[in-house]
C-alpha positions in Angstrom: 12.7 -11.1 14.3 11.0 -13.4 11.9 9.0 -12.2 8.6 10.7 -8.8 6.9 10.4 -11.1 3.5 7.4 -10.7 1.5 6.6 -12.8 -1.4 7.1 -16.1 -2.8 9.4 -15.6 -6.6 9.8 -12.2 -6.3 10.4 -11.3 -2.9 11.3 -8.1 -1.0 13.3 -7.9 2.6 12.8 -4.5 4.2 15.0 -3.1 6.9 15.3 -0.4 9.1 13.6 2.1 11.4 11.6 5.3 11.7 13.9 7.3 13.4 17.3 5.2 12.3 20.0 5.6 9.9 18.3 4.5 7.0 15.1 2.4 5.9 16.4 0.2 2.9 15.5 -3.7 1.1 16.9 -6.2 -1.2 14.6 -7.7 -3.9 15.4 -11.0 -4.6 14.0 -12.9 -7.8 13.3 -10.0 -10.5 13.9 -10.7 -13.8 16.8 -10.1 -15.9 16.7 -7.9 -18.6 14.4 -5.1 -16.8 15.0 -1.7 -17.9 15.4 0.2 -14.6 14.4 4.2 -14.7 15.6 6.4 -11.7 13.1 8.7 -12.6 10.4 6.8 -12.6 11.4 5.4 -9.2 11.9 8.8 -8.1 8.5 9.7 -9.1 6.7 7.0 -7.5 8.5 7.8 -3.5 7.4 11.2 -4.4 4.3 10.1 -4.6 4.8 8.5 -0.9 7.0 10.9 0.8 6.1 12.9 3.9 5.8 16.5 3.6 3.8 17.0 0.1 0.9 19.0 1.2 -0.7 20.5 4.4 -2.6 17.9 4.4 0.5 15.5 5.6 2.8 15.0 8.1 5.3 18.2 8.0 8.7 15.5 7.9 10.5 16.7 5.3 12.2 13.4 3.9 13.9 13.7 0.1 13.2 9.6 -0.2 16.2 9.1 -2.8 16.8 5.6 -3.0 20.2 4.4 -3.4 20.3 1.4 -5.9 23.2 -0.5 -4.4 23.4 -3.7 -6.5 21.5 -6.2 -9.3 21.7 -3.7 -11.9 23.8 -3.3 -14.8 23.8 -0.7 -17.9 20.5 0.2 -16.7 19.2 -3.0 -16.6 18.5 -5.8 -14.1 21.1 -8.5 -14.0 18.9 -11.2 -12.1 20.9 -10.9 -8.7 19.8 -9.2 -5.7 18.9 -5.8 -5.6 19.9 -4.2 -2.7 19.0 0.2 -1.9 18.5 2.3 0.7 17.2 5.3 1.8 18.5 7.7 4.1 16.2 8.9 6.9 17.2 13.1 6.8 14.8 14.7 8.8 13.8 12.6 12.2 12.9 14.9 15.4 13.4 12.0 18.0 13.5 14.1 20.6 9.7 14.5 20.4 9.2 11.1 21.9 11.5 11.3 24.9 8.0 12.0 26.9 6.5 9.0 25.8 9.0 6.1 25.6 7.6 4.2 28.8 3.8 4.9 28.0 1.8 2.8 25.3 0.4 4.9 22.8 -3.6 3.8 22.3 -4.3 1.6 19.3 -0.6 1.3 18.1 2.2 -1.2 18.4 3.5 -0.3 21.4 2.0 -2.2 24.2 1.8 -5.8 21.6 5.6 -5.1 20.6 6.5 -4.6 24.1 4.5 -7.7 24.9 5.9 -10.1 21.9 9.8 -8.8 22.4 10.2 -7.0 25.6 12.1 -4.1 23.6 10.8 -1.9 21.5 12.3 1.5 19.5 9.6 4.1 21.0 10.9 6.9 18.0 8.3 7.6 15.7 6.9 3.5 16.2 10.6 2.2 14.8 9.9 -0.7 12.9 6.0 -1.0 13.5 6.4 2.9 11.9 4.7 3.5 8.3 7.8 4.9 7.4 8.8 1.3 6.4 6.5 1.8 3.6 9.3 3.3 1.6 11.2 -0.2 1.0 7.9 -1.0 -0.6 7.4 1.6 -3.3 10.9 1.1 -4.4 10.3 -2.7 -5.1 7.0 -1.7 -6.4 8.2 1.0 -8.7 10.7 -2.3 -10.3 7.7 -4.0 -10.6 5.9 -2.2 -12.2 8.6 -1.5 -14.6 8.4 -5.2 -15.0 4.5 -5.4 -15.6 5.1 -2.8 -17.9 6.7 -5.0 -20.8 3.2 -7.0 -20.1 1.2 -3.8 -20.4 0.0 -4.5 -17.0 -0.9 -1.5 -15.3 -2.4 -0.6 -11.6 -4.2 2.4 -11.0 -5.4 2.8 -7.0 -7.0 5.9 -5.7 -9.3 7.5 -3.0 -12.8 6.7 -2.6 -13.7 7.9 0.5 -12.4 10.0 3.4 -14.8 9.6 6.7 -18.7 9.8 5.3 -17.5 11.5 2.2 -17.2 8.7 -0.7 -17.4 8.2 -4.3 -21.0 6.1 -5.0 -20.1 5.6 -9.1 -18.1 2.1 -10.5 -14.2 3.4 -11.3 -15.6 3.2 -14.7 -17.7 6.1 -14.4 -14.2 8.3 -13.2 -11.8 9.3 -15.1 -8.7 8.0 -13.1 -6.1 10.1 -14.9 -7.2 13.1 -12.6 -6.2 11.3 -9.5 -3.1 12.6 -9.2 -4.3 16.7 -9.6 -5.1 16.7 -5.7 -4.0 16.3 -3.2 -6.0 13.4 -1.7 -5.7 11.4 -4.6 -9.2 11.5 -5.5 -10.7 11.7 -9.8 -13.6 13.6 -8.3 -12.7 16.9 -8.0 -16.0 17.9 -6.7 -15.8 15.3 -4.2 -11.9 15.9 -3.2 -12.6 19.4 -2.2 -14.9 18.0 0.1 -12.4 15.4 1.1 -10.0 18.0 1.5 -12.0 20.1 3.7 -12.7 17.8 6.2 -9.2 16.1 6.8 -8.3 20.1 7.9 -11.2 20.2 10.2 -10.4 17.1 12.0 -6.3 18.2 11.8 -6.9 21.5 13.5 -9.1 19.8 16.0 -5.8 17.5 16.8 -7.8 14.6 15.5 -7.2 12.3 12.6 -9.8 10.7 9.9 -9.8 7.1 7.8 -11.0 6.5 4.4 -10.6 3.9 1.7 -8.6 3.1 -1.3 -9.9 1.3 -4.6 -7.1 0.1 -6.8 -7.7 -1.2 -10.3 -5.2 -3.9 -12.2 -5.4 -4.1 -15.5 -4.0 -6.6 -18.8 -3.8 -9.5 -16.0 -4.2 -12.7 -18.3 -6.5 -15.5 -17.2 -5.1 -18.3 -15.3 -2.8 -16.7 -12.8 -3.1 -17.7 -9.0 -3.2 -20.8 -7.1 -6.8 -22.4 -6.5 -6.9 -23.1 -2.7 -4.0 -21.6 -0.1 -2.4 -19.1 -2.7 -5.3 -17.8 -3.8 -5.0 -14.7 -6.1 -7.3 -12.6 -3.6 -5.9 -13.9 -0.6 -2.2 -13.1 -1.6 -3.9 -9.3 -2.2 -5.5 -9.4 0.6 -2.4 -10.3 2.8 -0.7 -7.8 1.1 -3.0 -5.1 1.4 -3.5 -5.8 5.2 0.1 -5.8 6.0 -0.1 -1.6 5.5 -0.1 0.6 8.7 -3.2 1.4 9.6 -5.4 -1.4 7.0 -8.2 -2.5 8.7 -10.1 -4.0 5.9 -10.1 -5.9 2.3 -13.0 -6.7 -0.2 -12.6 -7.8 -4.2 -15.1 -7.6 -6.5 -18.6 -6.6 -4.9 -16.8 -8.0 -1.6 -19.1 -6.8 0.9 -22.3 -5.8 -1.1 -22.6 -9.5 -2.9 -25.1 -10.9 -0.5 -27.4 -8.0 -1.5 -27.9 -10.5 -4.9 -29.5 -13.5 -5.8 -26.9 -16.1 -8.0 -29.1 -15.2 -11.2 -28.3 -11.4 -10.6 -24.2 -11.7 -9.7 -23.0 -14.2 -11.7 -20.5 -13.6 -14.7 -22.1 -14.5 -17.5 -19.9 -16.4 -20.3 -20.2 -15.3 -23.9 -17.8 -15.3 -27.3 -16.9 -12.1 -28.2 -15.3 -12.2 -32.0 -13.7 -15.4 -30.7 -12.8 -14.4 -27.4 -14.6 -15.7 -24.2 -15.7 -13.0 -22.3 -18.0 -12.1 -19.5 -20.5 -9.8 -19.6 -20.6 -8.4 -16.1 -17.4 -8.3 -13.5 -19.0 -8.4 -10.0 -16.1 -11.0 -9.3 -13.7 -8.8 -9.7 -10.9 -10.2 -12.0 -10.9 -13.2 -9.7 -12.9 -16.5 -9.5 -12.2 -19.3 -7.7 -8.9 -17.7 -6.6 -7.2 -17.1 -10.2 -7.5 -14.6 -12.2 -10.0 -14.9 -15.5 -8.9 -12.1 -17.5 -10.9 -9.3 -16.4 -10.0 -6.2 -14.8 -9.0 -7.1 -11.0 -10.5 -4.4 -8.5 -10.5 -4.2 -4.8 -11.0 -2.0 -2.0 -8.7 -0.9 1.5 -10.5 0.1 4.6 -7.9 2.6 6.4 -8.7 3.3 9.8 -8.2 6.9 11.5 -4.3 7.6 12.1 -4.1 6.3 16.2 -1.8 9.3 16.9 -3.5 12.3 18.3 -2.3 15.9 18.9 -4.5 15.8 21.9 -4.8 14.5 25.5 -5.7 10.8 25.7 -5.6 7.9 28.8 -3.1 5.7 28.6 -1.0 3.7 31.0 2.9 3.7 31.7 5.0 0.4 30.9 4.3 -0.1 34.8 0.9 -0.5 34.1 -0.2 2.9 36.5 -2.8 5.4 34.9 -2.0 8.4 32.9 -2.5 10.6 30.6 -0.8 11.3 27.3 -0.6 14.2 24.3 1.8 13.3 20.8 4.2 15.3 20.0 5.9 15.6 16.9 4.9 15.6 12.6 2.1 13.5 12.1 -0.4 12.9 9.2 -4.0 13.6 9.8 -5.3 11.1 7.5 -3.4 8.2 6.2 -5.2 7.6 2.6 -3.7 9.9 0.3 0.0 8.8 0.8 -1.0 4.8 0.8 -2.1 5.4 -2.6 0.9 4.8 -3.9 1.5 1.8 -1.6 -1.4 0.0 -2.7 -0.6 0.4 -5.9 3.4 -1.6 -5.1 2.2 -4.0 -3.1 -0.5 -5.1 -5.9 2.6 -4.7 -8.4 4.9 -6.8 -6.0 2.3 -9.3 -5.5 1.1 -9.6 -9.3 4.8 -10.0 -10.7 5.3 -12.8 -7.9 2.6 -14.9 -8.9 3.6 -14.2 -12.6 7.1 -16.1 -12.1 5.3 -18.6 -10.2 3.3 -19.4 -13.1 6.5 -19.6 -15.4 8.2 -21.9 -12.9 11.5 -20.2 -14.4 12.0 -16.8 -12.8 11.2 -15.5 -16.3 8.2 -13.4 -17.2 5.5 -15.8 -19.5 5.0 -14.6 -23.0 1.5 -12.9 -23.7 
């Protein structure tokens, strides 16, 4: 099985299953020097782990990760680092029922297809649990970006028909994290939270979408025709469970302008160039010029249903099927934090690209 590496300097190779021993990685290319903080990497699985609220899946999962190698003293050495984290809490028997039947709208019938084998427990591989590997690496890059006082901020914007209608500017984005869908609108995350329990006791599921700011980026960074700096985000994003959409900048809503009404306009500010609008989004002709960098993630509705849906057996003869097992009703306020490390991840990597060394560039 081809393609468990992402990124190009700074890359991460994730193993493991839902329902196996352990889901771990090894980063390969991170700096020397890095100051590595347990807690903070604590923090940021916590932020990810199953069982937080009622409104996720029940799995109770402690998400320590294991730092096995590439750190010394504290600090990052330059070799691989290799973790893992043990999977404590897996009920596999709740998919005994359902290990010749395709699940609607998930990998089961494409990875029976492609490999003829798949793990049916909790979606093995094609399982979001994977997403662990990727806060870990993300949690080290950020601690990387850090030193470069380049920060990432993602959070929920809308859950179903519910959504935020202001710029992040108009939000203060340190409340995110005082609810449980990860929302700075209180008002509006009531709401959210109101409806992902009125689908959930239905035995439905909702989507929603993320916005993520990145801040302190300097100009320059990003390739300008295959390795795009939006296109590498874009990948990125896209390769979470359940993404179904990507837009940067006004993304979607530019064709709503002329050119005289959307483009950044140029001016020197005390010396500095600067731009007085950002409807680009951080980005223009795929490298970065300095400005904040902000996108959006379209999540559909979790494909898993704790009701009665028609499906077919690996045999290909009708039939009907009803989940079983711990399953989140909505999938947005636990990506927040995965947005968030696969922007770090994919940031940092195109930061040692530009230095050419495997070193971070001076400011």
């Amino acid at each position: 099985m081809a393609l468990n590496t992402f990124g190009s300097r700074f890359r991460l190779t994730s193993f493991g299953e839902s329902h196996g021993s352990a889901i771990g990685g090894v980063i390969d290319g991170c700096p020397a020097g890095i100051t590595v903080d347990p807690e903070f990497i604590r923090q940021e699985l916590n932020r990810r782990r199953p069982g937080q609220s009622a409104l996720s899946t029940s799995r109770r999962e402690t998400d320590k990760a294991e730092l096995l190698s590439g750190i010394y003293e504290g600090k990052t050495t330059g070799a691989p680092i290799g973790f893992i984290i043990r999977n404590e809490n897996q009920n596999s028997d709740d998919y005994d029922g359902m290990k010749d039947l395709f699940r609607p709208s998930h990998a089961d019938y494409t990875w029976q297809m492609k490999y003829g084998i798949r793990d049916p427990r909790g979606g093995g591989r094609a399982s979001a649990r994977e997403t662990v590997a990727r806060c870990v690496a993300g949690a080290i890059a950020k601690l990387a970006l850090h030193q470069k006082d380049i920060t990432m901020q993602a959070y929920t914007s809308q859950i179903g028909n519910i959504c935020l209608d202001k710029s992040y500017k108009a939000y203060d984005l340190n409340l995110t994290e005082t609810n449980a869908v990860r929302c700075p609108d209180p008002e509006k995350a009531a709401e959210m939270e109101a409806l992902i329990k009125e689908v959930q006791a239905n035995g439905d599921t909702v989507g929603g979408i993320i916005n993520c700011v990145i801040k302190g980026v300097p100009a320059g960074i990003g390739e300008p025709v295959f390795d795009k700096l939006h296109a590498a985000l874009g990948a990125a994003m896209l390769s979470i469970p359940a993404a179904k959409g990507f837009d940067y900048g006004d993304g979607f809503y530019a064709p709503l302008y002329k050119g005289s009404e959307h483009n950044d306009v140029f001016f020197n500010d005390n010396g500095v160039i600067n731009t007085r609008s950002n409807y680009s989004g951080g980005i223009q002709g795929g490298i970065s010029n300095g400005q904040d960098i902000f996108f959006r993630v379209a999540f559909k509705a979790i494909a898993t249903l704790l009701r009665e849906q028609q499906t077919v057996n690996i045999q290909g003869a009708d039939t009907i099927i009803k989940a079983k097992g711990r399953h989140d009703p909505c999938a947005v306020p636990r990506a927040v934090p995965i947005v968030e490390a696969m922007a770090a991840i994919t940031i940092l990597d195109f930061l040692l690209m530009k230095s050419g060394d495997g070193l971070l560039p001076s400011k």
